[in-house]
Every structure is written in structure tokens, then in C-alpha cells.
N, C-alpha and C positions, 0 to 999 in steps of 0.2 A: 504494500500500500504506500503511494507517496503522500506523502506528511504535507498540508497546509503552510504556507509558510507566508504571513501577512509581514508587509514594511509600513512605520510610521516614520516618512521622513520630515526631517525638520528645515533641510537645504540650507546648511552649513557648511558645505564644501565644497569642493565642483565637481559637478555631477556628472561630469564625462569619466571621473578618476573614484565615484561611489562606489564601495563592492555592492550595498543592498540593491541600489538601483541597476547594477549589474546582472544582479541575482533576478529582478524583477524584468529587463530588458528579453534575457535568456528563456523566460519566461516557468523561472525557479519557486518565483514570489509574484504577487500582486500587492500596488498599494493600498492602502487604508487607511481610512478615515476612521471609520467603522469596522469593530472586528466581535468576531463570538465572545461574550462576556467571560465563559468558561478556559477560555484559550489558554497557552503557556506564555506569559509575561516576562520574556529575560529583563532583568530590573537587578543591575548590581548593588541596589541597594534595598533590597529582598532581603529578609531575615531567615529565608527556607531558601535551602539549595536544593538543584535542580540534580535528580539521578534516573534511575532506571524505570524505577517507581511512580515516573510521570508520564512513561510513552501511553497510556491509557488517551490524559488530555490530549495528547497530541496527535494521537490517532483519532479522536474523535473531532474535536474545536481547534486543533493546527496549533502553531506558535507563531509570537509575534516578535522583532525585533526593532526596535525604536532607535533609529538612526540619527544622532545627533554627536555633534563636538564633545571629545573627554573636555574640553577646557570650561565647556558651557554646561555639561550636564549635572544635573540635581533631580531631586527628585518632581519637581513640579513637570515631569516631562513625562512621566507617566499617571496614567488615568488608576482612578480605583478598582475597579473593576477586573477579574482577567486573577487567572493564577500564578501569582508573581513568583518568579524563582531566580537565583542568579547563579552563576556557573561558578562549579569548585575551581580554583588557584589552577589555569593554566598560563601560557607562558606566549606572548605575541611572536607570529612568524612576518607578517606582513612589515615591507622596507620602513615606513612611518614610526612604529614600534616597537623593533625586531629586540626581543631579550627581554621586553621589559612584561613583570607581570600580570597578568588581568586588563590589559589594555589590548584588548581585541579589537579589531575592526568585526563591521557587521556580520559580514560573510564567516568568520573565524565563530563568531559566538552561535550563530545558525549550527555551522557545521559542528562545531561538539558537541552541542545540546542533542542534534541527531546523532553524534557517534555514542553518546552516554545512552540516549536511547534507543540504541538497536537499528535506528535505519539506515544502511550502511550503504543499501541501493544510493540513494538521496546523497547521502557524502559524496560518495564517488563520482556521482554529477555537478558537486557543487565546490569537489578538490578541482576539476579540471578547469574552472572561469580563470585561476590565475594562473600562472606558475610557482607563486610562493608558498598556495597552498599545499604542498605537497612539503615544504619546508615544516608548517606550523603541526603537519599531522605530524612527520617525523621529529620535530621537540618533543610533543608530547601522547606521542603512540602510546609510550607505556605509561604513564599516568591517566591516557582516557579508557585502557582495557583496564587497568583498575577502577576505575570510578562508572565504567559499565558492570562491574561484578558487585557493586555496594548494593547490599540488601535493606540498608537505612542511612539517615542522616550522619548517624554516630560511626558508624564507618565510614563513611564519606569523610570526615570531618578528621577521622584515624589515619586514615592515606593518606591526606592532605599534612598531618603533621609529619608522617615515614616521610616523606620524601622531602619536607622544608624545614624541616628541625633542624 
């Protein structure tokens, strides 16, 4: 099944060089204004993180990712609504980024959320828009087949210290 994949973009950047609007050109994503109240919220500033445990929502109501400036962003840029989650501690591959942690571009946060939750068809169509994807999966291959295998939060949360402690 391929996974939903709504954009809220805010048009903070140029939009010839946007992954999500990339993702959405490709015809990976559609934009939105309006999305399933149910849906999956990437929201890094979510108190629940995002694992295995969620491909349900997102096989039913999709996921959303909300495209706007790290420089700009807070939380008034996401809506109430919507099942907020934000992605355990991985590691940016995209040139902007590269090394640094939790600063993903759009495309990067789509695709682990889909690689945590199983749909790996969907990655593999959404590794090939860059070239550097194929960078960001190989940083963190091993830390996203672990944090596909967490059974709970508290595991999740256990990996995430094994590898950054």
C-alpha cells in the first residue's frame, strides 16, 4: 500500500531547490491546506515519538510534513489537530545540513518516518528524487533498522541513548 503523504508548505525557500515540493512535483505528495485530522503530524516539537507503532495512522489518514525554515520554525506552524509525532535522533545527509542532528530536510523526515514504519516500497521511490539520499539512509541505516524493531516508546528512547551516550 502506498502511504498518503500531504505537504504544508510555508514558501521559505526556493522552491525550485524544495525536497517536499519535489516530492509533491514527482507526484510522491500533494499539497494541503486541509488534511485528515487523524493523520501523522511530524512536529519536532511533539512530546511522543514517532515508531513502528504508528504505521496503522498512516496507512489509514497518511502523514503530513510541514515545510518551513529551521530558522523560522516554532510551534505556531503546526495546527492542533492531527497525530503529532516527531522522529527519534537521526543524523542530516542533505549538502545544507550534512552531520548535523535532527535537522532534516522535508524529504529526509518523510522518508524515515516511512522507513520506521515499514514502507520501504515508498522509501525507495522517495531515496531516488536526490542523490544524497542514498547518503542520509546510509548514516543512518543502522539506527532506522533499530528504531523499526522498537516495540515502545521506552525502547525507542533506549536506542537512542546506545548509540548517543
Amino acid at each position: 500500500m502506498k502511504p498518503r503523504i500531504y505537504v504544508v508548505y510555508f514558501g521559505e525557500d526556493d522552491p525550485r531547490k524544495n525536497t517536499a515540493l519535489k516530492m509533491v512535483r514527482h507526484g510522491y505528495a500533494v499539497l494541503a491546506k486541509r488534511y485528515p485530522r487523524k493523520a501523522i503530524v511530524l512536529n519536532p516539537f511533539s512530546e511522543k515519538y514517532l515508531g513502528p507503532w504508528d504505521r496503522g495512522y498512516i496507512e489509514k489518514y497518511g502523514i503530513i510534513v510541514v515545510d518551513a525554515s529551521w530558522k523560522k520554525l516554532c510551534q505556531k506552524y503546526f495546527k492542533p489537530y492531527g497525530q503529532h509525532r516527531k522522529l527519534p535522533l537521526l543524523i542530516a545527509g542533505n549538502p545544507i545540513n550534512y552531520g548535523k542532528p535532527f535537522m532534516l530536510s522535508s524529504i529526509e523526515a518523510v522518508t524515515a518516518a516511512l522507513y520506521i514504519t515499514g514502507f520501504m516500497d515508498a522509501v525507495e521511490k522517495l531515496q531516488g528524487l536526490f542523490k544524497w539520499m542514498k547518503t542520509f539512509i546510509e548514516l543512518n541505516k543502522e539506527l532506522l533498522e533499530e528504531y523499526k524493531k522498537a516495540r515502545n516508546e521506552e525502547e525507542l528512547v533506549k536506542i537512542m541513548k546506545e548509540f548517543f551516550a
